[in-house]
C-alpha positions in Angstrom: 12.4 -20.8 -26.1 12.7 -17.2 -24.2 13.5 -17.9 -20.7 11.6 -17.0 -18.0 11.8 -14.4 -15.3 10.6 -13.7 -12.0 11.0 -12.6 -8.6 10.2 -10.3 -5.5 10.4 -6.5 -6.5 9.6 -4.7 -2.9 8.7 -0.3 -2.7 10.0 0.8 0.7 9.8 4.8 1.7 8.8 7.3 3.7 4.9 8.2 4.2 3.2 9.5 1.3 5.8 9.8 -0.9 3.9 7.8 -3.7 4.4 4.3 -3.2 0.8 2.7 -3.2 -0.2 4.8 -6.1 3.0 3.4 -8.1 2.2 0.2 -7.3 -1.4 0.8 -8.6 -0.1 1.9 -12.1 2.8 -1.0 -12.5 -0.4 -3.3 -11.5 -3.1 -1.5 -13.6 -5.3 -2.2 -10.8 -6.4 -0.4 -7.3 -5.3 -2.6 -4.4 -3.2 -0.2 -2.4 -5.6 2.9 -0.9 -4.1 6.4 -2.0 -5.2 9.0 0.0 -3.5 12.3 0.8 -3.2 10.8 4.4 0.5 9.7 6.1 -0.1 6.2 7.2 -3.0 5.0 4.5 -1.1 1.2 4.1 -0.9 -0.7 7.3 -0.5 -3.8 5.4 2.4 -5.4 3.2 0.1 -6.2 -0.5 1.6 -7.9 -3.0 0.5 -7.4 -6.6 1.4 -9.6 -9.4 2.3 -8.5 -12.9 2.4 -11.4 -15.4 3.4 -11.5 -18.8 4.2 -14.6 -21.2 8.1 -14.5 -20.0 8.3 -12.7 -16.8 6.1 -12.5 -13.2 6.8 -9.6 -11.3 5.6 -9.7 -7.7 5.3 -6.2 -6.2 4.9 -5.0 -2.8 3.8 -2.2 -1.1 4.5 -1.4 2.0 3.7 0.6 4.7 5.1 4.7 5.5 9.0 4.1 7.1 8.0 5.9 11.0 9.5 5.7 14.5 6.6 3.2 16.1 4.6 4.6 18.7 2.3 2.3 20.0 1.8 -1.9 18.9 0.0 -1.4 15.8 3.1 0.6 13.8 5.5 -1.9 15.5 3.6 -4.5 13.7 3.6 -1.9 10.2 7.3 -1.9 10.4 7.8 -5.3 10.6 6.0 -6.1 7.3 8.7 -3.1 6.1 11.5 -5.0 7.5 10.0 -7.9 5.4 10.3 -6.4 2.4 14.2 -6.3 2.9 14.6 -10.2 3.4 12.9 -11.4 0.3 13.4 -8.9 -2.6 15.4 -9.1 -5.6 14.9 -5.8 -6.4 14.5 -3.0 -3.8 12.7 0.2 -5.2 13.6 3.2 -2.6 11.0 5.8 -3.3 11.9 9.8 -2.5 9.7 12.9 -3.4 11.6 16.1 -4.5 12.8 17.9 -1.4 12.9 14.8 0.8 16.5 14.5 3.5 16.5 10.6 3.8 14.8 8.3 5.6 12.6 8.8 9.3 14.2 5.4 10.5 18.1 6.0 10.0 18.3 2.0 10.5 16.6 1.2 7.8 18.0 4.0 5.8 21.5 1.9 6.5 19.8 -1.4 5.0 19.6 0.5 2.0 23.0 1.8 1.7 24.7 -1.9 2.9 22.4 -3.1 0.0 23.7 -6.4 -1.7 20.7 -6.3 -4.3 20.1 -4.2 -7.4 18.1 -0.4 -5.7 16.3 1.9 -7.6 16.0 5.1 -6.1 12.9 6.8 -7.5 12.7 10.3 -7.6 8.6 11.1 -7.1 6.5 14.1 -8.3 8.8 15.5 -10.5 6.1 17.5 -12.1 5.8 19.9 -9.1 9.1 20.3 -9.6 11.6 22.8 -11.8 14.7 21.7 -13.6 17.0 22.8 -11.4 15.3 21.8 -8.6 15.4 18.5 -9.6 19.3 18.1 -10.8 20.7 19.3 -7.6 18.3 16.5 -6.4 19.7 14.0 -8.6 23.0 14.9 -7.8 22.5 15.1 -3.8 21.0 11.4 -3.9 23.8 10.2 -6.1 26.3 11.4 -3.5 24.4 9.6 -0.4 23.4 6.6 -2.5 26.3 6.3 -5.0 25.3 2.1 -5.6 21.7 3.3 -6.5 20.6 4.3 -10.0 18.3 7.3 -9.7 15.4 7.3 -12.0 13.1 10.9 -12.0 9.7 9.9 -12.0 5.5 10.6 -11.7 3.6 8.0 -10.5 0.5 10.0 -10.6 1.1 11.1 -14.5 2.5 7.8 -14.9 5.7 9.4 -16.2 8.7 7.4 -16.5 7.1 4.4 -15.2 7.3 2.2 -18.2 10.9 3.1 -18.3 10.9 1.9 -14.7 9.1 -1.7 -15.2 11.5 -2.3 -18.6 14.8 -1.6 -16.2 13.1 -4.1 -13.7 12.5 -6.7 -16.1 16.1 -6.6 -17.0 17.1 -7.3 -13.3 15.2 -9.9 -12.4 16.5 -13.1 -11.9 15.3 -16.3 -14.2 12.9 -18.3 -12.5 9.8 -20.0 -12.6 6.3 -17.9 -11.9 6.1 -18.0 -8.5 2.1 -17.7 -8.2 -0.3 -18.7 -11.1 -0.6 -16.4 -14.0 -3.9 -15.6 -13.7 -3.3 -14.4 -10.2 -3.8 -10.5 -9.6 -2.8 -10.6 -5.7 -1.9 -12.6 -2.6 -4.8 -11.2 -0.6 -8.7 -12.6 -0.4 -11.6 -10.3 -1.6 -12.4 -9.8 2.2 -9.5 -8.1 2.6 -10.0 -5.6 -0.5 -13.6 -4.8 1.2 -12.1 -3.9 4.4 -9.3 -1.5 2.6 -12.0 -0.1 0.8 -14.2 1.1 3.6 -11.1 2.1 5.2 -10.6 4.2 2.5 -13.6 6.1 2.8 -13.2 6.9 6.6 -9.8 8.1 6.3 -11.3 10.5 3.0 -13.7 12.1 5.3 -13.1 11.8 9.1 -10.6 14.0 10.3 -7.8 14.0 13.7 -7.8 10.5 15.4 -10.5 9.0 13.8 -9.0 6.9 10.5 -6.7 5.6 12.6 -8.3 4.6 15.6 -10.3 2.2 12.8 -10.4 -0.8 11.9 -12.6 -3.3 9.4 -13.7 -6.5 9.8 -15.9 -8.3 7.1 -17.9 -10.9 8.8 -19.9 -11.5 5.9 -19.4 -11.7 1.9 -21.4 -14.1 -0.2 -21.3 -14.2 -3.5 -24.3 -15.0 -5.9 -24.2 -15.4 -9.4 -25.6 -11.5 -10.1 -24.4 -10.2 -6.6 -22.2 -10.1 -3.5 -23.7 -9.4 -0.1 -21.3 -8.1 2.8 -21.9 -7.3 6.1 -18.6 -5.3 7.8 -18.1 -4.1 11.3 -16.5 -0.7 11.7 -14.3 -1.1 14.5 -13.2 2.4 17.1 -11.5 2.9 20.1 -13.9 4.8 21.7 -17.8 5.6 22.0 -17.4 8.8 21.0 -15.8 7.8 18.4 -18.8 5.5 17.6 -20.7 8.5 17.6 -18.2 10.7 14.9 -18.6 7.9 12.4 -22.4 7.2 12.5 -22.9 11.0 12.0 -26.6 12.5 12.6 -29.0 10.3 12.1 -26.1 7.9 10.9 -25.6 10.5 7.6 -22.2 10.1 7.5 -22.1 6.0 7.8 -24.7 6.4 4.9 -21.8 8.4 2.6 -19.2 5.8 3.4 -21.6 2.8 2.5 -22.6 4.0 -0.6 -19.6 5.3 -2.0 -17.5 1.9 -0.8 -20.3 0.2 -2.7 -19.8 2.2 -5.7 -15.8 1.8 -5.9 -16.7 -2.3 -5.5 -19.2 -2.9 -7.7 -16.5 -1.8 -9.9 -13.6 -3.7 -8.5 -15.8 -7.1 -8.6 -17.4 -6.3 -11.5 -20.3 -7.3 -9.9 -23.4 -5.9 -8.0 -22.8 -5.6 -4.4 -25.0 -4.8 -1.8 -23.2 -3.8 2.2 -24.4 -3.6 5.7 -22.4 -1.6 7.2 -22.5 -1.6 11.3 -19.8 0.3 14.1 -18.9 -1.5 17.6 -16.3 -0.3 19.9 -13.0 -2.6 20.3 -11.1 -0.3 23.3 -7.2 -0.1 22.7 -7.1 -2.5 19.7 -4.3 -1.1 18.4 -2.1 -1.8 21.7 -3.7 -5.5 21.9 -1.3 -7.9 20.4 -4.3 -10.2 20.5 -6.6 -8.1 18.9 -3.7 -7.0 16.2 -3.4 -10.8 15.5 -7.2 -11.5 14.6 -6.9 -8.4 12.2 -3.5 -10.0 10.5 -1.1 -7.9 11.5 1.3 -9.9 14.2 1.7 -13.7 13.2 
């Protein structure tokens, strides 16, 4: 019998540099939001790759940043997480990029007793020479990583990627069951998804003064019926996301609509509605009932 492998493989890095949208291709599913935004995960997700020898749990986590107020506290401690439990630590750069915003964590990295990967992102922006003195600058400040050149987005490389992983991983029983796709409920895949849609089309403050809760989400045999609350800072804020005549709350309800029916499978139908929550992000209260402190 082939023995069995499995175990905790954990993308840290700095904002925007890729990671959700690797994640998305290792999983062959959409459960991290990519958006050109800094900040899009606030969340550590886990997303489970299962084959008939091997289950490979995968994280994404949120954009490495200096917190500035409760909510990004909170962010980095699902980051500081991902060091405790991995068994494979993939440190994710894009071409050009000096280190880490966090030199602490950058440290973690470098005092490392597990296997890193130190993926080189969005190498197809990039020229040939460009890249080797990359290569060769990373090598230098990271000597115990190995450095793999990679595009998430044109899925280059990423195959080679998931093979090395495999290879590392210790053997092990599946730690979730095999037909599991991720730790998180379907609620929680609404909520990114309407999140997703404010920070496409709001500007400034606005995405991330938001936050979703799904109070509602019933599921029929032919469809699922939602009802989320929108939640802001402010009333003018309330105001910004309604839009004239509550246009632009219209655009975000049917195009989260669209991207579910097609996550689900399923028809969906969602309310939509916007209430201030003043200073949620600085309430460790507040933070709590949206999952973010335990």
């Amino acid at each position: 019998m082939k023995k069995h492998k499995a175990g905790f493989v954990n993308i840290i890095g700095n904002p925007n540099v890729g990671k959700s949208t690797l994640m998305n291709a290792f999983v062959g599913e959409k459960l991290s939001i990519i958006t050109s935004k800094a900040q899009t995960t606030r969340h550590r997700i886990l997303g489970i790759v299962n084959g008939d020898d091997f289950q490979v749990i995968l994280s994404d986590t949120p954009g490495i940043i200096k917190p500035a107020y409760e909510l990004q506290t909170s962010m980095m401690d699902f980051v500081k997480s991902a060091f405790e439990d991995a068994d494979v630590l993939l440190y994710m750069v894009e071409i050009g990029e000096k280190g880490l915003k966090d030199e602490a964590f950058f440290k973690r990295i470098v005092n490392s007793k597990i296997p890193v990967l130190l993926l080189l992102n969005k190498i197809d922006t990039s020229e040939q020479q460009v890249l080797e003195e990359q290569i060769q600058y990373w090598q230098e400040l990271l000597p115990t990583a190995e450095i793999h050149p990679i595009s998430a987005l044109e899925n280059f490389n990423v195959k080679e990627v998931f093979e090395r992983i495999l290879e590392l991983l210790p053997e092990a029983p599946p730690y979730y069951p095999k037909d599991q796709l991720t730790d998180k409920p379907e609620r929680f895949f609404v909520n990114e998804t309407i999140r997703e849609k404010i920070l496409l089309h709001y500007k400034k403050e606005i995405p991330y003064a938001v936050e979703i809760e799904t109070e509602e989400f019933l599921e029929d045999k032919d469809i699922i019926r939602i009802r989320s609350v929108i939640m802001v800072e402010r009333d003018t804020q309330k105001g910004i996301i309604i839009g004239h005549k509550g246009s632009a709350l219209k655009r975000v309800g049917v195009e989260s609509r669209k991207d579910l029916e097609k996550f689900f499978d399923k028809q969906v139908h969602i309310e939509l509605y916007v209430k201030v929550n003043k200073n949620w992000r600085s309430s460790s209260r507040q933070l709590k009932r949206f999952g973010y402190n335990s």
